[in-house]
C-alpha positions as CSV (number, residue, x, y, z in Angstrom):
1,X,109.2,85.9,118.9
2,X,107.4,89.2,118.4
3,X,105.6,87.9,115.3
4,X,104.1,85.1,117.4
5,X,102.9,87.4,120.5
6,X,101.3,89.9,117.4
7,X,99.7,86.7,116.2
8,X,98.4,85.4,119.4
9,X,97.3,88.7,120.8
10,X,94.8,88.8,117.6
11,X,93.5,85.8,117.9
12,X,92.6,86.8,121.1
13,X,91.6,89.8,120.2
14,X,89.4,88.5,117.4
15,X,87.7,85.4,119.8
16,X,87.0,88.4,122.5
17,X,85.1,90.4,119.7
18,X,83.1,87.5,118.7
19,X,82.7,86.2,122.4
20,X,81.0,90.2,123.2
21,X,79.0,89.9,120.2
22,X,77.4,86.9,121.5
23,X,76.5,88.1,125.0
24,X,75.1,91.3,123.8
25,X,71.3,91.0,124.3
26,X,69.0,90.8,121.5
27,X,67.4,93.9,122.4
28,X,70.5,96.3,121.9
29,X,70.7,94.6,118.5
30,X,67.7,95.5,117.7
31,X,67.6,99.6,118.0
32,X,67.7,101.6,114.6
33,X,71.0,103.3,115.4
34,X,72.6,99.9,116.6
35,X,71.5,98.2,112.8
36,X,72.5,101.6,111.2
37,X,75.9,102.0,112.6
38,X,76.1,98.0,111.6
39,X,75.2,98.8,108.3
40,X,77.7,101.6,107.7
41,X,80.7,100.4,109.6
42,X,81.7,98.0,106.2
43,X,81.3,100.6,104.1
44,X,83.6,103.0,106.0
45,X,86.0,100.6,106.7
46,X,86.7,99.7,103.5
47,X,86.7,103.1,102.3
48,X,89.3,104.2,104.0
49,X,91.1,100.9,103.6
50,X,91.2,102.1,99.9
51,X,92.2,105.4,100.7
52,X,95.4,103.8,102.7
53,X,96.4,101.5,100.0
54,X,96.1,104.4,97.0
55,X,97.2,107.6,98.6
56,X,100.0,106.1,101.7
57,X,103.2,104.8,100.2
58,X,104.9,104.0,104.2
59,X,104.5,107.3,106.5
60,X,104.0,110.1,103.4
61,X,101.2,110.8,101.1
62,X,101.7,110.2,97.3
63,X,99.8,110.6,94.4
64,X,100.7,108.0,91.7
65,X,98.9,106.1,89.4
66,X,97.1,104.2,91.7
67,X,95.0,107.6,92.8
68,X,94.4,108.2,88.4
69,X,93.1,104.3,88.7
70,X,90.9,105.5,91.4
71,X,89.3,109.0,89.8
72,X,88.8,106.6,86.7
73,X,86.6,104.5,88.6
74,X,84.7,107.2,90.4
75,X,84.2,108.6,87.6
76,X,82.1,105.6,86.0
77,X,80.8,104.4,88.7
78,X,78.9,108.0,88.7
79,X,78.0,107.3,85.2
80,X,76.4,103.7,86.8
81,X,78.4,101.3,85.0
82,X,78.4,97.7,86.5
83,X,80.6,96.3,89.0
84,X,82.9,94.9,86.2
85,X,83.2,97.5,84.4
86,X,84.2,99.8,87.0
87,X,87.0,97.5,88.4
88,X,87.9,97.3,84.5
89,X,88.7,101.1,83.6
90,X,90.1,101.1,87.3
91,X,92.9,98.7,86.2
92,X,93.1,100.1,82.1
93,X,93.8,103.6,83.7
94,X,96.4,102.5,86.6
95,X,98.2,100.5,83.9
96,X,98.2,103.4,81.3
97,X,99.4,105.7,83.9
98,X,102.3,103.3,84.7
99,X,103.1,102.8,80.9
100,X,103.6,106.1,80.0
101,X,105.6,106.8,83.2
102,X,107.9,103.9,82.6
Protein backbone atom coordinates (compact mmCIF):
# COMPACT_ATOMS: atom_id res chain seq x y z
CA UNK A 1 0.00 0.00 0.00
CA UNK A 2 2.89 2.33 0.71
CA UNK A 3 4.40 1.78 -2.85
CA UNK A 4 1.13 3.13 -4.29
CA UNK A 5 0.77 6.35 -1.97
CA UNK A 6 4.92 6.97 -3.04
CA UNK A 7 3.64 6.56 -6.54
CA UNK A 8 0.68 8.78 -6.39
CA UNK A 9 2.26 11.40 -4.37
CA UNK A 10 4.78 11.83 -7.43
CA UNK A 11 2.61 12.02 -9.87
CA UNK A 12 1.29 14.66 -8.07
CA UNK A 13 4.18 16.05 -7.33
CA UNK A 14 5.41 15.93 -10.90
CA UNK A 15 1.77 17.48 -12.53
CA UNK A 16 2.14 20.41 -9.73
CA UNK A 17 5.75 21.20 -11.08
CA UNK A 18 4.57 21.23 -14.58
CA UNK A 19 1.21 22.97 -13.64
CA UNK A 20 3.76 26.17 -11.80
CA UNK A 21 5.82 26.10 -14.79
CA UNK A 22 3.02 27.01 -16.85
CA UNK A 23 1.57 29.90 -14.76
CA UNK A 24 4.92 31.46 -14.31
CA UNK A 25 4.86 34.67 -16.53
CA UNK A 26 6.88 34.98 -19.48
CA UNK A 27 8.67 37.81 -18.01
CA UNK A 28 10.38 35.83 -15.03
CA UNK A 29 11.47 33.42 -17.75
CA UNK A 30 13.01 35.74 -19.34
CA UNK A 31 15.73 37.33 -16.77
CA UNK A 32 19.46 36.21 -17.29
CA UNK A 33 19.78 34.53 -13.93
CA UNK A 34 16.30 32.79 -14.42
CA UNK A 35 17.82 31.15 -18.10
CA UNK A 36 21.27 30.71 -16.30
CA UNK A 37 20.14 28.79 -13.28
CA UNK A 38 17.89 26.83 -16.10
CA UNK A 39 20.79 26.11 -17.91
CA UNK A 40 23.00 24.80 -15.07
CA UNK A 41 20.38 22.98 -13.01
CA UNK A 42 20.88 19.68 -15.68
CA UNK A 43 24.25 19.77 -15.37
CA UNK A 44 24.36 19.76 -11.61
CA UNK A 45 21.83 17.32 -11.22
CA UNK A 46 23.32 14.90 -13.07
CA UNK A 47 26.55 15.42 -11.63
CA UNK A 48 25.89 14.55 -8.59
CA UNK A 49 23.58 11.82 -9.74
CA UNK A 50 26.97 10.34 -10.86
CA UNK A 51 28.66 10.97 -7.84
CA UNK A 52 25.70 8.96 -5.90
CA UNK A 53 25.76 5.96 -8.08
CA UNK A 54 29.93 5.70 -8.05
CA UNK A 55 31.01 6.67 -4.66
CA UNK A 56 27.43 5.55 -2.29
CA UNK A 57 27.10 1.81 -1.93
CA UNK A 58 23.67 2.22 0.68
CA UNK A 59 24.45 4.76 3.67
CA UNK A 60 28.66 4.61 3.46
CA UNK A 61 31.13 5.87 0.96
CA UNK A 62 33.24 3.36 -1.13
CA UNK A 63 35.69 3.50 -3.55
CA UNK A 64 35.59 0.57 -5.98
CA UNK A 65 35.94 0.20 -9.41
CA UNK A 66 33.26 2.16 -10.45
CA UNK A 67 35.25 5.55 -8.97
CA UNK A 68 38.73 4.06 -11.37
CA UNK A 69 35.90 3.91 -14.37
CA UNK A 70 35.20 7.44 -13.45
CA UNK A 71 39.05 9.01 -13.14
CA UNK A 72 39.49 7.11 -16.54
CA UNK A 73 36.95 9.07 -18.07
CA UNK A 74 37.90 12.34 -16.67
CA UNK A 75 40.92 11.82 -17.59
CA UNK A 76 40.08 11.74 -21.45
CA UNK A 77 37.58 13.71 -21.60
CA UNK A 78 40.39 16.40 -20.46
CA UNK A 79 42.38 15.19 -23.30
CA UNK A 80 38.93 16.04 -25.57
CA UNK A 81 38.17 12.67 -26.83
CA UNK A 82 34.56 12.28 -28.19
CA UNK A 83 31.57 11.27 -26.46
CA UNK A 84 32.10 7.55 -27.39
CA UNK A 85 35.22 7.26 -26.60
CA UNK A 86 35.00 8.59 -23.21
CA UNK A 87 31.99 6.30 -22.29
CA UNK A 88 34.37 3.50 -23.89
CA UNK A 89 37.61 3.78 -21.61
CA UNK A 90 34.99 4.48 -18.78
CA UNK A 91 33.62 0.93 -19.19
CA UNK A 92 37.40 -0.80 -20.35
CA UNK A 93 38.72 0.60 -16.98
CA UNK A 94 35.63 -0.46 -14.60
CA UNK A 95 35.85 -3.86 -16.12
CA UNK A 96 39.67 -4.15 -15.77
CA UNK A 97 39.47 -3.08 -12.29
CA UNK A 98 36.75 -5.76 -11.64
CA UNK A 99 38.90 -8.51 -13.44
CA UNK A 100 41.86 -8.26 -11.62
CA UNK A 101 39.91 -7.96 -8.34
CA UNK A 102 37.95 -11.08 -9.07
Amino acid sequence: MNIWIAIAVTAIGCYAVKLIGLVVPSGVLERPVVKRLAALLPVALLAALTAQQTFADGRALTLDAKAVGLAAAAVVLVLRAPFLVVIATAVLATAAVRAMTG
